[in-house]
PAKOLKE-594062 format. One record per atom (N, C-alpha, C): atom name; x, y, z. Coordinates in steps of 0.1 Angstrom, whole numbers, padded with zeros to 4 digits, always signed. Layout:
N
 site     x     y     z
   CA     X     Y     Z
...
//
This chain:
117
 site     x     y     z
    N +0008 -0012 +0000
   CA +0000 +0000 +0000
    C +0009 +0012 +0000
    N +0006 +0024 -0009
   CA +0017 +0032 -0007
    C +0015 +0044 +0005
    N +0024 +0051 +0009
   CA +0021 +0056 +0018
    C +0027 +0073 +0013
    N +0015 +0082 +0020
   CA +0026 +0099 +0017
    C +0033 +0100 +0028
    N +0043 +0092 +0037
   CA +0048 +0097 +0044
    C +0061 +0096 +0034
    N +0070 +0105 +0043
   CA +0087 +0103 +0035
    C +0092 +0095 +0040
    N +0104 +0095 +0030
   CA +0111 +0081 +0027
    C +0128 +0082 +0027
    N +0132 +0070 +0032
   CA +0148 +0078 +0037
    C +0155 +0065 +0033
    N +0165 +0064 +0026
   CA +0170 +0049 +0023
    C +0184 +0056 +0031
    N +0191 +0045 +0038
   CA +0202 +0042 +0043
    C +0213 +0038 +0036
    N +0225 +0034 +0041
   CA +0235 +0029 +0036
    C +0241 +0026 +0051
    N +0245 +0011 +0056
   CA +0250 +0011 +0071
    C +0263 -0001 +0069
    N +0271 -0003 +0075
   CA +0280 -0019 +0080
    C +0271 -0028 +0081
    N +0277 -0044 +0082
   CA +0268 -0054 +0088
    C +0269 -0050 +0100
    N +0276 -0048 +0106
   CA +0275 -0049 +0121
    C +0268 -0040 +0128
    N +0263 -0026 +0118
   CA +0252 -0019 +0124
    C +0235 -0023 +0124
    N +0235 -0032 +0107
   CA +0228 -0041 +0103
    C +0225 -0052 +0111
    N +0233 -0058 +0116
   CA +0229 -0070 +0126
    C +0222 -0067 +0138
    N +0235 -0052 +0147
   CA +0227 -0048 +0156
    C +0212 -0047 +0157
    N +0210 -0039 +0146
   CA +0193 -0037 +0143
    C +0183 -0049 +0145
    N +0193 -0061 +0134
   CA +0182 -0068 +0132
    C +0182 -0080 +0152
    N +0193 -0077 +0155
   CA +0192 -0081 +0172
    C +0181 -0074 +0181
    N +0185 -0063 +0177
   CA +0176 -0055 +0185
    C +0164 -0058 +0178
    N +0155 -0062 +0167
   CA +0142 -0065 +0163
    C +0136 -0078 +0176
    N +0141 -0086 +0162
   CA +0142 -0102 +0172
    C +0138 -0099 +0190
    N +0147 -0092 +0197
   CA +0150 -0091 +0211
    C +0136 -0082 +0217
    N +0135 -0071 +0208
   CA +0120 -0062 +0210
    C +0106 -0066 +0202
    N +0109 -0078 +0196
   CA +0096 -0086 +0188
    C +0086 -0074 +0180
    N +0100 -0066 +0173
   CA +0094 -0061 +0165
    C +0090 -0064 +0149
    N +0081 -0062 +0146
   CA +0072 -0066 +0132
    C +0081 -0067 +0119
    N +0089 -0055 +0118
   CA +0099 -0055 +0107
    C +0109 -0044 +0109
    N +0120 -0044 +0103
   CA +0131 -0035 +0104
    C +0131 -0024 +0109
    N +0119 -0013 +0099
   CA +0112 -0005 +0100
    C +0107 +0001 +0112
    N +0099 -0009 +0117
   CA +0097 -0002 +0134
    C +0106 -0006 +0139
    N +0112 -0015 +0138
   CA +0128 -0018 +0145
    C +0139 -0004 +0145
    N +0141 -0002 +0135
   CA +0145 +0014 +0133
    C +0141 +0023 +0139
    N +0129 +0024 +0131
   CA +0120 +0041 +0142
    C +0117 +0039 +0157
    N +0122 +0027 +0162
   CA +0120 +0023 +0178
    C +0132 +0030 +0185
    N +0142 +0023 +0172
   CA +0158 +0028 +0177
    C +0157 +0049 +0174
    N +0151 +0054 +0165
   CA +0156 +0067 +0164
    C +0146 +0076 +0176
    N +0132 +0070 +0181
   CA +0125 +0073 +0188
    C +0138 +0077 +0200
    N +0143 +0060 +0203
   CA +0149 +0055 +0220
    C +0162 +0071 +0219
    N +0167 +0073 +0206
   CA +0180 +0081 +0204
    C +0175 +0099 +0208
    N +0166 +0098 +0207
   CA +0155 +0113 +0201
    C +0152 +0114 +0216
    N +0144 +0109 +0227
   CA +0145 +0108 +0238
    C +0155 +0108 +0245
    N +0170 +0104 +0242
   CA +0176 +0106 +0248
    C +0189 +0122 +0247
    N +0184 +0123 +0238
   CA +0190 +0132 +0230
    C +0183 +0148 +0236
    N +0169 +0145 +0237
   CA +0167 +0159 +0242
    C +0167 +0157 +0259
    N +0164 +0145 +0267
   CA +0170 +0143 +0281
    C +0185 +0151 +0283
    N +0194 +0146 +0277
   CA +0211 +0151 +0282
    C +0208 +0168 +0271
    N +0203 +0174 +0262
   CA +0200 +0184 +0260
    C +0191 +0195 +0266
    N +0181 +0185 +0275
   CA +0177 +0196 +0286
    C +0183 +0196 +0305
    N +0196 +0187 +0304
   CA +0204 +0180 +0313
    C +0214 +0197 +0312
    N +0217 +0198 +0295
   CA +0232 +0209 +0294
    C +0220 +0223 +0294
    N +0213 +0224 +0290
   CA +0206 +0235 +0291
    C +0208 +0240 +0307
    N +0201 +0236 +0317
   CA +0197 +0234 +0334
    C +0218 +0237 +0337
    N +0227 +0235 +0328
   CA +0240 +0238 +0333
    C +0246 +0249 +0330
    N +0241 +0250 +0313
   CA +0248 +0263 +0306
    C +0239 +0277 +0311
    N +0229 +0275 +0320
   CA +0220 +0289 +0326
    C +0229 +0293 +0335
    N +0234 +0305 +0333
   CA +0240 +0313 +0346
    C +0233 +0320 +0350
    N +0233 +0318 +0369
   CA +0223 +0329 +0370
    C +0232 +0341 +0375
    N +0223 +0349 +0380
   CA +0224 +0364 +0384
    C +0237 +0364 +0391
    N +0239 +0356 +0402
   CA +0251 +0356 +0410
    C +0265 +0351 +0403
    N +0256 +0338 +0395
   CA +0275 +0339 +0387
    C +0277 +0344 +0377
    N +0266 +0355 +0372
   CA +0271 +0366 +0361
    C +0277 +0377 +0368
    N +0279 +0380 +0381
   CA +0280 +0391 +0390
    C +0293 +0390 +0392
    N +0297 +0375 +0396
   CA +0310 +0375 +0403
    C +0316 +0375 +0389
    N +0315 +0371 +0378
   CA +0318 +0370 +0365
    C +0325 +0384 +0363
    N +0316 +0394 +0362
   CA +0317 +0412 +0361
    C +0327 +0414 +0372
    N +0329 +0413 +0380
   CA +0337 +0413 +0397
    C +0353 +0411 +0391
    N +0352 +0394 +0385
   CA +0363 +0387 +0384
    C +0368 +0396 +0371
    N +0365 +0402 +0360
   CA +0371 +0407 +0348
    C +0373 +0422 +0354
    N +0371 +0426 +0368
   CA +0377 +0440 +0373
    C +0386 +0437 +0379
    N +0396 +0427 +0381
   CA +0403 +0426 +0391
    C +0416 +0426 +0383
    N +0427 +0432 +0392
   CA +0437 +0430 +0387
    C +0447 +0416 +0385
    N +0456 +0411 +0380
   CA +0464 +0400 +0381
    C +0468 +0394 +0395
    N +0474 +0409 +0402
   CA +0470 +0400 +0420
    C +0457 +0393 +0424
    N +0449 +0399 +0423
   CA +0432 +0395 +0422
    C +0427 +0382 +0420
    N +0431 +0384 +0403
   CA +0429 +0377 +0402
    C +0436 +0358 +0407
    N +0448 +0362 +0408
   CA +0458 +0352 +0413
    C +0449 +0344 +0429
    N +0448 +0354 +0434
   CA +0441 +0354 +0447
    C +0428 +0344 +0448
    N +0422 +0349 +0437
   CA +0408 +0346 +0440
    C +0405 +0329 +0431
    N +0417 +0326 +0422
   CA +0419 +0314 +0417
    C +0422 +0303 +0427
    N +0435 +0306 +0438
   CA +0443 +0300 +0443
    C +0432 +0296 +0456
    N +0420 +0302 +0459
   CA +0416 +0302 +0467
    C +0402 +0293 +0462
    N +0399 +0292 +0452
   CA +0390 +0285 +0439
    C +0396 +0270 +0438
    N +0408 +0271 +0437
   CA +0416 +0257 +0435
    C +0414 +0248 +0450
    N +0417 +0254 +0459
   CA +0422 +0250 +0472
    C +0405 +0244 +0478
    N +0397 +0250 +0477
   CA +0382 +0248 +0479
    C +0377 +0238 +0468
    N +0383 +0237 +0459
   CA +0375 +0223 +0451
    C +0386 +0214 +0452
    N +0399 +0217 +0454
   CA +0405 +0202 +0460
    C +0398 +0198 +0472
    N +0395 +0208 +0485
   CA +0391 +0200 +0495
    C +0376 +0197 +0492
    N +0367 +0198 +0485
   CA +0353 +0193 +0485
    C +0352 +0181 +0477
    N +0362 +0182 +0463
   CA +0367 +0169 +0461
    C +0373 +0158 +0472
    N +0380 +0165 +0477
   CA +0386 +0150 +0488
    C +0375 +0147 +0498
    N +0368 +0154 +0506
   CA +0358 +0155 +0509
    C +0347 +0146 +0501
    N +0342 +0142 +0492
   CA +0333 +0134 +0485
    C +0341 +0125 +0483
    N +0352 +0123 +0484
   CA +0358 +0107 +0484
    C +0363 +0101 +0498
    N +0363 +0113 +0503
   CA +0363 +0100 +0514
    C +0348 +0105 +0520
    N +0338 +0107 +0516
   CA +0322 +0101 +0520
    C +0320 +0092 +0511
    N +0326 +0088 +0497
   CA +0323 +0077 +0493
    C +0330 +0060 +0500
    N +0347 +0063 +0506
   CA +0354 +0056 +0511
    C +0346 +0052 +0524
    N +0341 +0056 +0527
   CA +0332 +0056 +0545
    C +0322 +0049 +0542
    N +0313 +0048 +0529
   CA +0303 +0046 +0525
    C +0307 +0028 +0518
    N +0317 +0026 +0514
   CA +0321 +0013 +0508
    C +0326 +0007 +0516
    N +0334 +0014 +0531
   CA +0334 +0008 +0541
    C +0324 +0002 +0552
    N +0314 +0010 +0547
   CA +0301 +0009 +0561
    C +0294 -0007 +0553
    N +0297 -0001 +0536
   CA +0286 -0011 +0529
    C +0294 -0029 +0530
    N +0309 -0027 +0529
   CA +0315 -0044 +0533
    C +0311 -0046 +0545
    N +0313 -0038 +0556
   CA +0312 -0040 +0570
    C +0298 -0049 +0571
    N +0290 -0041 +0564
   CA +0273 -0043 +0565
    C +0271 -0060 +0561
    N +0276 -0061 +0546
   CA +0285 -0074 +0540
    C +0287 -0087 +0549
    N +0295 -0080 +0557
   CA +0301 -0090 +0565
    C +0295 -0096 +0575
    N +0286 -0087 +0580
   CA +0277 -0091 +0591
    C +0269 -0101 +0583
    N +0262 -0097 +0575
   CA +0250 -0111 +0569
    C +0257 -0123 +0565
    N +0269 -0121 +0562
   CA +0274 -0129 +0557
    C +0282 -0138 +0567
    N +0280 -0136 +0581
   CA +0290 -0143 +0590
    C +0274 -0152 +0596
//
């Protein structure tokens, strides 16, 4: 039956080809076709998820467009200053989240061990 929707021919590897046809088989899909448009749906969903993930990142608000204006008035001492003190605060919050994760893998063997004795 013909259809007015549009029409898109490919060109792919076997091994993009097979994937597909795995992924049919595995999702008991009817033919290639919705096997495809299943896969560009699952891509399309994912695609605007991590695009409204960078959006929610690349928003600056008011305060760090401020210190922004702040930081481009400062001189080279200033600025040196206000880096060195930027560095030193995300080394310690970084060390800080690893060792709440190291306490956390410790509590979780500990925990381990108990059920397990």
């Amino acid at each position: 039956m013909p259809t007015m929707k549009p029409r898109v021919t490919i060109t792919m590897n076997s091994e993009q080809f097979d994937k597909i046809e795995e992924y049919r088989f595995k999702h008991r899909c009817k033919n290639q076709t919705q096997a495809i448009l299943s896969l560009i749906e699952a891509g399309f969903a994912e695609f605007e998820a991590s695009d409204e993930k960078n959006s929610d990142e690349s928003t600056f608000s008011a305060e760090i467009i401020e210190m922004q204006k702040k930081y481009r008035k400062l001189d080279s001492h200033g600025k040196e200053m206000v880096n060195l003190v930027l560095d030193k605060e995300y080394e310690r919050c970084k060390n800080e989240k690893n060792l709440q994760t190291k306490r956390l893998i410790i509590n979780t063997q500990t925990l381990n061990q108990s059920i397990h004795r």
